[in-house]
C-alpha positions as CSV (number, residue, x, y, z in Angstrom):
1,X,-0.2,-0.9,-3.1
2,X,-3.1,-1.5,-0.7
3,X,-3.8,2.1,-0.6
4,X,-5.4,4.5,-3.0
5,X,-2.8,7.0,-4.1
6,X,-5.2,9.3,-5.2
7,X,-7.5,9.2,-1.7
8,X,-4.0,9.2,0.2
9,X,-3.2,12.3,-1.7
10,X,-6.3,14.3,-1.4
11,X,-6.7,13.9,2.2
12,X,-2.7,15.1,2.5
13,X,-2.9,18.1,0.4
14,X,-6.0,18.7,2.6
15,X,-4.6,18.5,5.6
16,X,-0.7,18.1,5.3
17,X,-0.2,17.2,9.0
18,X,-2.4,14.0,8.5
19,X,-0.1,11.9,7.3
20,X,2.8,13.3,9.2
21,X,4.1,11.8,12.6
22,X,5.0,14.9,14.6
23,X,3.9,17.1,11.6
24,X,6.0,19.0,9.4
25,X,6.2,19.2,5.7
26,X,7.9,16.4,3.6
27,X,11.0,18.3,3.0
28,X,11.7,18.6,7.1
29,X,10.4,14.9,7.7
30,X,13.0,13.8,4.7
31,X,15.5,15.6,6.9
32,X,15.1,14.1,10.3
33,X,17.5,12.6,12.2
34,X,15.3,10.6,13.9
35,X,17.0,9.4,17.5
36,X,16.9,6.3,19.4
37,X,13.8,7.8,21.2
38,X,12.4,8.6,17.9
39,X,12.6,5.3,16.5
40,X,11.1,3.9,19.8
41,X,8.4,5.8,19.3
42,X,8.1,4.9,15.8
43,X,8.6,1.2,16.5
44,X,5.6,1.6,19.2
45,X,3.1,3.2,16.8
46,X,3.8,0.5,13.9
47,X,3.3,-2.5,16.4
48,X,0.1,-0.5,17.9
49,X,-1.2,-0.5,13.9
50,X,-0.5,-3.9,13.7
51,X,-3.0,-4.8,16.3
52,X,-5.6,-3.1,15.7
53,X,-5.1,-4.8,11.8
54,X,-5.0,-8.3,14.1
55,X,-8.6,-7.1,15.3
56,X,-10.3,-6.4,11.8
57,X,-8.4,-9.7,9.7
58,X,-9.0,-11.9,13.0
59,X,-12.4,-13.5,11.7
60,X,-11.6,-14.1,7.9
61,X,-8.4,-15.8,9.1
62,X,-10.8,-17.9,11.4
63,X,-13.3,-18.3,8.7
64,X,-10.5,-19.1,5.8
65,X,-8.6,-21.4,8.1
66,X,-11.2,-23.0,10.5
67,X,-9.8,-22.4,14.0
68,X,-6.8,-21.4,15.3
69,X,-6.5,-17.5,14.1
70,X,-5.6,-16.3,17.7
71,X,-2.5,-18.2,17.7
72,X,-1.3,-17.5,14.4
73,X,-1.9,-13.4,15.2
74,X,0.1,-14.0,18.2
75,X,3.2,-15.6,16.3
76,X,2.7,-13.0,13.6
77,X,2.4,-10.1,16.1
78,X,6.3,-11.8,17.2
79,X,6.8,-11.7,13.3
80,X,6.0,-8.1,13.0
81,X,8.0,-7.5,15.9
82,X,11.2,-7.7,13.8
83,X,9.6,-6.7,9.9
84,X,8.3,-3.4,11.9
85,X,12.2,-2.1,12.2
86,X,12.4,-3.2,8.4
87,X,9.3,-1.1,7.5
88,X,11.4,2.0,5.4
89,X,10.9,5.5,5.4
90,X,12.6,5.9,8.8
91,X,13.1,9.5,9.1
92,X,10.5,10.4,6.2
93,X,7.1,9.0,8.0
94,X,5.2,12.0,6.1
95,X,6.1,10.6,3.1
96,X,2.7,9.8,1.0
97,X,3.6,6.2,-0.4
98,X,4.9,5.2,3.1
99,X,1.3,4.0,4.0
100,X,2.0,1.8,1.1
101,X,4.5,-0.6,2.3
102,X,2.6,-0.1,6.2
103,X,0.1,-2.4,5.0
104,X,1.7,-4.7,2.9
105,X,4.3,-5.2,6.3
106,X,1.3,-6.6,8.0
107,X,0.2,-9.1,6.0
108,X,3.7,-10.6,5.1
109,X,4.0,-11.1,9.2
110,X,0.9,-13.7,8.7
111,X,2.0,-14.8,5.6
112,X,5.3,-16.0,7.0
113,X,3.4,-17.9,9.7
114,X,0.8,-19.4,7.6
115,X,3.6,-20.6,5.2
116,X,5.5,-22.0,8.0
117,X,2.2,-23.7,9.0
118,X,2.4,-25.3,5.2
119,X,0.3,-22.8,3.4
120,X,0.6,-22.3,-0.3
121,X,0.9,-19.2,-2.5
122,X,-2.6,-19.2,-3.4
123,X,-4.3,-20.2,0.2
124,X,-2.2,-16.9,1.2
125,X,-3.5,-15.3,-1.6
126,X,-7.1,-15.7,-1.0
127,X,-6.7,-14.8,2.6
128,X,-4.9,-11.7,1.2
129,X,-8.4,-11.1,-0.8
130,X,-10.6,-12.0,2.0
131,X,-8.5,-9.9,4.8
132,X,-8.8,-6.5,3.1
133,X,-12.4,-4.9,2.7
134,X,-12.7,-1.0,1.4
135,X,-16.0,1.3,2.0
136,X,-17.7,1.2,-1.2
137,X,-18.1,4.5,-2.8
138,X,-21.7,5.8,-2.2
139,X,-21.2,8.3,-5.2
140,X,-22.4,7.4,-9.0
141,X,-19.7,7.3,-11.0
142,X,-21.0,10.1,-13.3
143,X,-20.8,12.1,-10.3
144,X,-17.7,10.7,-9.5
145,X,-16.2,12.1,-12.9
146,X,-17.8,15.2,-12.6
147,X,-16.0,15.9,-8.8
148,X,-12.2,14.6,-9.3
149,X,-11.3,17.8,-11.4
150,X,-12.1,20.0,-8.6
151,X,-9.8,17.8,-5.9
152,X,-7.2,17.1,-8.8
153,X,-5.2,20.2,-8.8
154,X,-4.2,19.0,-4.8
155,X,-3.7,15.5,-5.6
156,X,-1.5,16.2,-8.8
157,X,0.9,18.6,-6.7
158,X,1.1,16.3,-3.7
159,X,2.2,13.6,-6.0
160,X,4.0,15.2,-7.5
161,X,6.1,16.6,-4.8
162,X,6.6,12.7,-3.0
163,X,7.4,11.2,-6.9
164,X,10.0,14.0,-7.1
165,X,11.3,13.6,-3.4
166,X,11.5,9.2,-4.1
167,X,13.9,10.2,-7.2
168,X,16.3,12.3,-5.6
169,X,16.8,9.8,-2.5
170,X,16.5,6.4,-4.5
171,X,16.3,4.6,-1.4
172,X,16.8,1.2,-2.0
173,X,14.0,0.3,0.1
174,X,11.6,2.8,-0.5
175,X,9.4,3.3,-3.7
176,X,10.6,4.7,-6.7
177,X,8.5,6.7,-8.9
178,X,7.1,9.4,-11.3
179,X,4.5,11.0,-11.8
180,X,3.7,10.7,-16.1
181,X,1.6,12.1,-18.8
182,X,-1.3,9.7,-19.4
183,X,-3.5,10.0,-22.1
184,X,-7.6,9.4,-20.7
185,X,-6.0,9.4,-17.7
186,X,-6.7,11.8,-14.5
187,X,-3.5,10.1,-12.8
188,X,-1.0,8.8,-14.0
189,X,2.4,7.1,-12.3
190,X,4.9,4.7,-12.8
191,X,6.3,2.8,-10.0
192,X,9.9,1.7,-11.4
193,X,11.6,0.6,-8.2
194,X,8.9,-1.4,-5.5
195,X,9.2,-1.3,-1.8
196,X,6.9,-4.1,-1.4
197,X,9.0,-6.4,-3.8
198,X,12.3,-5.5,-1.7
199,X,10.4,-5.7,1.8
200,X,9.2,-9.6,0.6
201,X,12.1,-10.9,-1.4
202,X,13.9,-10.3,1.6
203,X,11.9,-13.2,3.5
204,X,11.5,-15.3,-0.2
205,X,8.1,-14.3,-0.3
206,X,8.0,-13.1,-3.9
207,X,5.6,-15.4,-5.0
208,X,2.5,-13.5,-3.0
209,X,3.1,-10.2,-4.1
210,X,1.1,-10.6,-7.4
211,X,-2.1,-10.9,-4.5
212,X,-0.9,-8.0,-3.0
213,X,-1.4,-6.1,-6.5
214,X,-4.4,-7.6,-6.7
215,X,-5.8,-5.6,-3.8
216,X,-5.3,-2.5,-5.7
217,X,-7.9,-3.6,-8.0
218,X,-10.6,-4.5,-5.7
219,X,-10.5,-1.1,-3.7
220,X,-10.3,0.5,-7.2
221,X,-13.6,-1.2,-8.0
222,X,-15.4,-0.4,-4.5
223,X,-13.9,3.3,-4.6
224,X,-15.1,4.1,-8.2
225,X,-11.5,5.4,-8.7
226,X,-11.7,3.5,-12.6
227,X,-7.6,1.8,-12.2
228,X,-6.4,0.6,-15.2
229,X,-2.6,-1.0,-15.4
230,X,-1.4,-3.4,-18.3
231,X,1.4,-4.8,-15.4
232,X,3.1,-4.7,-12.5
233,X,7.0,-5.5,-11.3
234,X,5.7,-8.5,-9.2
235,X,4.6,-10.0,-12.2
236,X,7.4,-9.5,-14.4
237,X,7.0,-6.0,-15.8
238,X,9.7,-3.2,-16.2
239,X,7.7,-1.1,-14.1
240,X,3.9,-0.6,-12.4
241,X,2.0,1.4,-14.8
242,X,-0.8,3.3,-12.6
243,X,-3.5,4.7,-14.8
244,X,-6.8,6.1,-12.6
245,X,-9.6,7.6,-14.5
246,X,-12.4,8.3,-11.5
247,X,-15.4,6.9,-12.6
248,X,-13.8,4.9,-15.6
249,X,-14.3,2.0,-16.9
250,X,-10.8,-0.5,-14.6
251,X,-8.3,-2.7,-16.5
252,X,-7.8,-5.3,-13.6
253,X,-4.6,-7.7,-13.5
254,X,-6.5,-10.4,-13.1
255,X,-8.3,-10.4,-16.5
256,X,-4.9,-10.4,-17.9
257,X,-2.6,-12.8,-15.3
258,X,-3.6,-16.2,-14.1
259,X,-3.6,-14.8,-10.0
């Protein structure tokens, strides 16, 4: 999901109003009415986060596809244009997996252009790998282990609270999830419905969504955060089995699927 739900979920139970646009809890942005002015200013913020994502993935696209990265961020920036009024949680900005789909949104605007451009899957793929870089953790991961128990209080009741929340709307295009028992684990979810799958089957872009879970694992690995999952929906599962043990040893797709 691009994100780290347990680092997304610290820094809200933290400070509530981080995530929020406009503040408020959960319950009141799940309430919102937002109005035309509303979703103007919500439209405005979402293109302004797309470039400053053009700025940081300009030079591995230039690297990746030797020249001509300014014009492809110009027709993706027109891409994201239109995906930006697709991006869900309209209304429910506060929500904590919305910064989820945010990311994912972005790269399927240059996806769509490099695949009109006659890009494959995998070229996509490893442009997907290349594009996203996370701080590596500066913390062992004995200490690591030894920290999360303090912070996991907060991160299990703000989870707990959006999981809930995703179950009683069951947008269609909006995650769908619980939070679960799991055994060695200090986290555990289940994503049953997936707003990235709906977001790119939409534009028949299925096929690069396995790279897309593959980003979970690399941040996993640079954050010490110790993900393990056994499958995702993208790649033909019933459901996306998060398992995060801080300072674990990971079970990574990719030394299970041929991505």
């Amino acid at each position: 999901m691009v994100r780290s739900m347990p680092l997304a979920a610290t820094r809200a139970a933290i400070r509530p109003d981080a995530a929020q646009v406009g503040g408020g809890t959960d319950e009141e942005a799940t309430l919102t009415e937002l109005t035309p002015e509303a979703l103007a200013r919500r439209r405005r913020k979402l293109l302004s986060g797309f470039d400053r994502f053009s700025r940081k993935v300009a030079t591995p696209l230039e690297r990746q596809f030797k020249g001509g990265s300014a014009e492809i961020l110009r027709e993706a920036r027109r891409e994201y244009e239109t995906l930006a009024d697709e991006v869900p949680y309209k209304g429910n900005d506060g929500d904590l997996m919305k910064m989820n789909i945010v990311g994912p949104a972005q790269l399927l605007a240059v996806a769509l252009v490099l695949r009109r451009r006659g890009h494959g899957s995998e070229e996509i793929g490893a442009w997907f790998e290349n594009a996203f870089e996370f701080p590596g953790s500066w913390l062992p991961r004995w200490l690591i282990r030894a920290v999360f128990p303090l912070v996991r209080p907060l991160i299990l009741s703000r989870v707990r609270a959006s999981a809930r929340a995703s179950q009683e709307r069951r947008h269609p295009d909006e995650f769908l999830w619980e939070l679960v028992d799991g055994p060695g684990s200090a986290v555990a979810v289940n994503i049953q419905g997936c707003a990235v799958c709906q977001l790119y089957g939409k534009h028949d872009a299925m096929d690069v969504v396995p790279f897309i879970c593959a980003l979970d694992d690399k941040m996993s690995d640079q954050l010490g955060l110790g993900l393990r999952r056994t499958g995702t929906r993208a790649l033909g599962a019933g459901h996306c089995d998060f398992r995060y043990d801080p300072g674990g040893e990971p079970l990574r797709l990719r030394d299970q699927y041929d991505i």
